[in-house]
C-alpha positions in Angstrom: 48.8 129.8 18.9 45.6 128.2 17.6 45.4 127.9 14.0 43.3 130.0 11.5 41.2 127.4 9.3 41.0 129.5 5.9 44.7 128.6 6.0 43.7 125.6 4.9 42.3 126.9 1.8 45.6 127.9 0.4 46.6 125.7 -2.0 48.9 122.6 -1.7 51.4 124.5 -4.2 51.7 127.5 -1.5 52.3 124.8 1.1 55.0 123.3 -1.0 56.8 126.7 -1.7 57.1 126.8 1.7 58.3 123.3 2.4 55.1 121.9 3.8 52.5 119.0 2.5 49.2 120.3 2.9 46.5 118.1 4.7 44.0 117.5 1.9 46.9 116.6 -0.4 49.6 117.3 -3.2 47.3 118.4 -5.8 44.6 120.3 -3.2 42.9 123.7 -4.8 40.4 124.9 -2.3 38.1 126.6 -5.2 37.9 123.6 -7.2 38.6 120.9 -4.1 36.9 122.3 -0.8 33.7 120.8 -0.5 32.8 121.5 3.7 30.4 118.6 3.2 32.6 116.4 1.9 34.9 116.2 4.9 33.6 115.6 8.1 34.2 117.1 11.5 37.4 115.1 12.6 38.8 115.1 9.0 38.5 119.1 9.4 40.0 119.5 12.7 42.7 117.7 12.1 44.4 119.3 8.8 43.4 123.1 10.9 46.0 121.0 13.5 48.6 120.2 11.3 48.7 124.0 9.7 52.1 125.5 10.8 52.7 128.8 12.2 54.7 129.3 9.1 52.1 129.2 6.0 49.5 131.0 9.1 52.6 134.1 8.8 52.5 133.4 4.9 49.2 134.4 4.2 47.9 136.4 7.4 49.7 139.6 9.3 48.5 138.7 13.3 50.0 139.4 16.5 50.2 142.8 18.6 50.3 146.5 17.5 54.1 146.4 17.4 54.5 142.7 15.4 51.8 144.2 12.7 53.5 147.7 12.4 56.9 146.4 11.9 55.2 143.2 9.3 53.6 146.5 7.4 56.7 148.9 8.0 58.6 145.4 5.9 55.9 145.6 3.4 55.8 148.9 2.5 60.1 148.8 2.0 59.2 145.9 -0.6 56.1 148.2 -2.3 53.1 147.9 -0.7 50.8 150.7 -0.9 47.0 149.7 -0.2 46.4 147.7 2.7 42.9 146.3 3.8 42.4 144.6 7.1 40.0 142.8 8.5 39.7 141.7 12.6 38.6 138.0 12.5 39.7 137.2 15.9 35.9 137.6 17.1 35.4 134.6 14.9 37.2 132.5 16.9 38.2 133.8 20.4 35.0 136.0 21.1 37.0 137.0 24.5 39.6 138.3 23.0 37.3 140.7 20.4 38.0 143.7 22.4 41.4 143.8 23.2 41.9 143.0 19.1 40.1 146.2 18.2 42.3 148.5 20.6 45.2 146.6 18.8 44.0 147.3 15.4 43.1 151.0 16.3 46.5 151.4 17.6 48.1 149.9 13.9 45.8 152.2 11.9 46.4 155.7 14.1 49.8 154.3 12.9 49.5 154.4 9.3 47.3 156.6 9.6 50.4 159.0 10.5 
């Protein structure tokens, strides 16, 4: 899967927790360290290349209707009770926009009950 660049902005200690050195660094924090203009093009495209699919399921539900409902079904059983999503595939796979939506209609009629 192609990588989601905000997961870059977590910070190097939520990398470590999960057993991974992030890109920018041992000591990165994205509110006090990420500068866009300070890094430029290749420098950015290559630490959204080394994020693993790992930190990505860490920090972001994704996938299709049944991954999400059973990701929220797990949450719930550990105490979640609000949940606020947000479709950013648009952002970065403007083909795929539509078919995200249906998805995301079907995991709301779902919680929805």
């Amino acid at each position: 899967m192609s990588n989601f660049a905000a997961a870059v902005c977590n910070s190097s200690s939520e990398w470590s927790r999960l057993g991974y050195k992030h890109p920018f660094g041992d000591d990165f924090y994205s509110l006090r360290d990420y500068v866009p203009m300070r890094y430029d093009r290749e420098t950015t495209l290559k630490a959204i290349d080394e994020v693993p699919d790992e930190v990505l399921r860490e920090f972001y539900v994704f996938g299709d209707t049944e991954y999400i409902i059973k990701n929220l079904e797990d949450y719930t059983r550990e105490g979640l009770q609000h949940i606020c999503m947000w479709n950013a595939t648009g952002m970065f796979d403007l083909e795929k926009t539509r078919s995200s939506y249906k998805v995301l209609k079907e995991v709301l009629a779902f919680v929805k009950g």
